[in-house]
Every structure is written in structure tokens, then in C-alpha cells.
C-alpha positions in Angstrom: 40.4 -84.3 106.9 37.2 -83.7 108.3 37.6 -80.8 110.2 39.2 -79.1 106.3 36.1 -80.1 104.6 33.6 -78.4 106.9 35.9 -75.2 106.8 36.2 -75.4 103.1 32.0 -75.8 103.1 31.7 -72.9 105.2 33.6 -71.0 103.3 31.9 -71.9 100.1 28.6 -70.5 102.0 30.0 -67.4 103.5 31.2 -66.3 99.8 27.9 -67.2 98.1 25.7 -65.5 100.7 28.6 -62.3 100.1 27.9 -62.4 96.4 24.5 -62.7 96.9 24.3 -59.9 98.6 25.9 -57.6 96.4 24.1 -58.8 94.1 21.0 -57.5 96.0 22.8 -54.3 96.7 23.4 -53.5 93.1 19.9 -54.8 91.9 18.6 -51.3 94.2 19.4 -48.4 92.4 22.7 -49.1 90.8 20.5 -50.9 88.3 18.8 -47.6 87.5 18.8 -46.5 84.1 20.0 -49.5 82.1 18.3 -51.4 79.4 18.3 -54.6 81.6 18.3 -53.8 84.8 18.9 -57.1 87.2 15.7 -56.4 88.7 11.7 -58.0 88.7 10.0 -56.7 85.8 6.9 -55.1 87.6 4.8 -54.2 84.3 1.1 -54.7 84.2 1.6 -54.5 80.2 3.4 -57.0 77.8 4.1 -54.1 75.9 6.7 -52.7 78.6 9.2 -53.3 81.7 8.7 -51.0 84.4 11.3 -52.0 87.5 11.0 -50.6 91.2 14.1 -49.2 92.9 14.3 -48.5 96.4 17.3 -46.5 98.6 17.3 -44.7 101.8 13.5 -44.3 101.3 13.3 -43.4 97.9 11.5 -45.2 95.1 12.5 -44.8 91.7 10.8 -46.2 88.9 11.8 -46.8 85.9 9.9 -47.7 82.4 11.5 -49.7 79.1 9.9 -50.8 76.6 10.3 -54.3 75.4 13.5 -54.2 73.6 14.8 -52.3 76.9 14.8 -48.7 75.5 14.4 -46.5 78.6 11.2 -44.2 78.2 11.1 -42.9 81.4 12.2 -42.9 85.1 11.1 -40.8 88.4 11.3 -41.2 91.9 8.7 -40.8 94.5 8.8 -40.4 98.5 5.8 -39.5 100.9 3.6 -38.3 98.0 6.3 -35.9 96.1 7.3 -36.6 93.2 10.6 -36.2 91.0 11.2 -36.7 87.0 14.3 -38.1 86.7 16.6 -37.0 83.3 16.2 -40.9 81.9 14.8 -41.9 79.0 13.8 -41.3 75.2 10.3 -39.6 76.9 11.7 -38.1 79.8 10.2 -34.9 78.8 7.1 -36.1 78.7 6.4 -37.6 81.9 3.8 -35.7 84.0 3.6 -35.5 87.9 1.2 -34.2 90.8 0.2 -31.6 90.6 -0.3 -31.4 86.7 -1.2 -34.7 86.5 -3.9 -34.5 89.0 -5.9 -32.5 86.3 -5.8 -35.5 84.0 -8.4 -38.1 84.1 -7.2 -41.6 85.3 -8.3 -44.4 84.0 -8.1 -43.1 79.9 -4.6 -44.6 79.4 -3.2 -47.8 79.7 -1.9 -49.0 83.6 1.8 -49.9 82.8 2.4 -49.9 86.8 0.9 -49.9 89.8 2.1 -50.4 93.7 0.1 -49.0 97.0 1.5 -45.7 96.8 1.9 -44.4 92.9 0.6 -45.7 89.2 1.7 -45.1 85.7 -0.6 -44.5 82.7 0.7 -44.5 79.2 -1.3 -42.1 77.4 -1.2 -41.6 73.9 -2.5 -38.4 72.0 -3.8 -37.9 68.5 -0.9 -38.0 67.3 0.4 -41.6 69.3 3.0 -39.5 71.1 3.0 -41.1 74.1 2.9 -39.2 77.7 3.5 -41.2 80.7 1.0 -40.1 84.0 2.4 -40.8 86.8 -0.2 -40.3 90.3 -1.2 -41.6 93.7 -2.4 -45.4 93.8 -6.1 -45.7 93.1 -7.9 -48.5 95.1 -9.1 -51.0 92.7 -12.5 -50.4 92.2 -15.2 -53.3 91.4 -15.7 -53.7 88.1 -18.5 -52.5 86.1 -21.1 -54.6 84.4 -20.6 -54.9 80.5 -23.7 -52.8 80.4 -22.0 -50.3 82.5 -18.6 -50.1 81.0 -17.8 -47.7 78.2 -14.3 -47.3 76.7 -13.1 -43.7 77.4 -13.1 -41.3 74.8 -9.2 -40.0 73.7 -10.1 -37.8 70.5 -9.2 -34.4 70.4 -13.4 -33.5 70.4 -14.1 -35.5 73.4 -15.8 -32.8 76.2 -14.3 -32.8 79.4 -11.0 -34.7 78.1 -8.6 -32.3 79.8 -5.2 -34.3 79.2 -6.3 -33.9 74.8 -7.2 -30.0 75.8 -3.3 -29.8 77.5 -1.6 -31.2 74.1 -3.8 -31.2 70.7 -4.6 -28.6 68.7 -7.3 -26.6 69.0 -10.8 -27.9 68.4 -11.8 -26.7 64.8 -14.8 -24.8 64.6 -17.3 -25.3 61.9 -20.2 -22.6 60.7 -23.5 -24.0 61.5 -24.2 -25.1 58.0 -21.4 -27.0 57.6 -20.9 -31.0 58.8 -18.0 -31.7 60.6 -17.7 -35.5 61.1 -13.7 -35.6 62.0 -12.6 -36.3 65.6 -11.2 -32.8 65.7 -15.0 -31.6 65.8 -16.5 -29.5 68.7 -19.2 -32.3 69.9 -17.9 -35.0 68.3 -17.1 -37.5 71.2 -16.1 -40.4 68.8 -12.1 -40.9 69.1 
């Protein structure tokens, strides 16, 4: 009898390890573009899900928002960079080079590893554009003297991701008072 029951054990363990391996197998990027994937949710936001896929060297990403709506989803290997047809916003998901123009930091971080981050930036409007780049290192962080929130109106100078997608800047005469965000000058959001 005993000799039956260590077989039996055995193969109890050999078929859990099997299914937990599949398990792993599928959780890579079979996983990719559903609403629940069976993956760790990787977002740095409570807002969003962002879930890291990885096969034969390539790491997709992919972006939900909390009721597991895709948004967005790319894939990244060696620095280049690939949108992926997924998602409610998949047309508005900007990569290197383009995104290179856009200054970090102005959005909020949905998802960072060593190699690539994801900022959700919003425009005037709240459409939302999602920024994907190289890792940053973290930098120290600024006293609260130091630290200013970044301007996102339409007016702000030097905001080059507003200049890509508003609306021109209106342009008042000199003797009228533009106090709208839309104003040349007016770096108020």
C-alpha cells in the first residue's frame, strides 16, 4: 500500500507543477490584450492596471483602466519601440522619437521599469495621450520650496506636447486683457 501512495503523491505533484506551469506560460503574452489579464498589476496609479509581458525578448505592455477597459498596449526591445493595435487610445499612444520632444515629468507615471515609462497626459480638452520613453533614473526630490507643479495649459511657454495637440494660442491686440489659459503669456493652466 505504501509503495501506491507515494506514486499516487508523486503524481499529484508532477500534475500541479504541469498546471502551474502553463499557467505561467499563458500568463506571458497569451494574456495580452484582455480586460483581466492573469498577470501582476504593475501600475504606479490607482486609477489604472498596466501588466508587463515578456516572450523571446520582447516586452509588451499593456494599460487598463480600472474597470479593465484596454487603453493601450506596445512593445519594446533594445530601445525600439512598437504601438500595438490594442486599446480604446491606441491611436494616441506616442513613442521615441516623437515622444522624445515631450517634456517628462508633466503627466502622471502610470508605469515604470529600468528600461521604459509611461505618462498619461491629458490635454485641454482631458483627452488623454499616453507617453511612452526610456526609464528616467529617479531623481532626489526637490524641497517644497523647490518644487512647482508643471504647467499643462495651452499658454504655458515651452510646453511642446500642448503646442503638438491644442489649438492655436489666441492672440489678443495690445489693448485688450486676455486672462484665459488659451492666452499668449499666460502660464496659469
Amino acid at each position: 500500500m505504501r509503495p501506491l501512495a507515494t506514486a499516487i503523491s508523486a503524481l499529484a505533484v508532477l500534475t500541479t507543477l504541469s498546471a502551474a506551469s502553463a499557467v505561467a506560460q499563458t500568463a506571458t503574452a497569451a494574456d495580452l490584450g484582455r480586460i483581466a489579464p492573469r498577470t501582476a498589476n504593475l501600475s504606479l496609479s490607482p486609477s489604472w492596471r498596466a501588466y508587463a509581458f515578456d516572450r523571446d525578448g520582447v516586452r509588451y505592455i499593456q494599460i487598463n483602466d480600472a474597470t479593465g477597459t484596454v487603453h493601450a498596449a506596445f512593445a519594446t526591445q533594445g530601445g525600439g519601440y512598437l504601438v500595438l493595435p490594442l486599446g480604446t487610445d491606441a491611436e494616441r499612444v506616442i513613442v521615441p522619437p516623437s515622444a522624445n520632444a515631450l517634456p517628462s515629468g508633466s503627466g502622471e507615471l502610470i508605469y515604470k521599469d529600468s528600461a521604459v515609462q509611461v505618462e498619461l497626459l491629458q490635454d485641454t480638452n482631458g483627452m488623454g495621450y499616453w507617453i511612452v520613453r526610456r526609464a528616467e533614473p529617479s531623481a532626489p526630490q526637490a524641497s517644497s520650496a523647490e518644487a512647482q507643479p508643471p504647467c499643462t495649459g495651452a499658454g504655458c511657454s515651452g510646453n511642446t506636447f500642448q503646442a503638438l495637440i491644442a489649438p492655436p494660442v489666441q492672440r489678443m491686440s495690445s489693448d485688450e486683457e486676455c486672462t484665459g489659459a488659451g492666452c499668449s503669456g499666460n502660464t496659469s493652466p
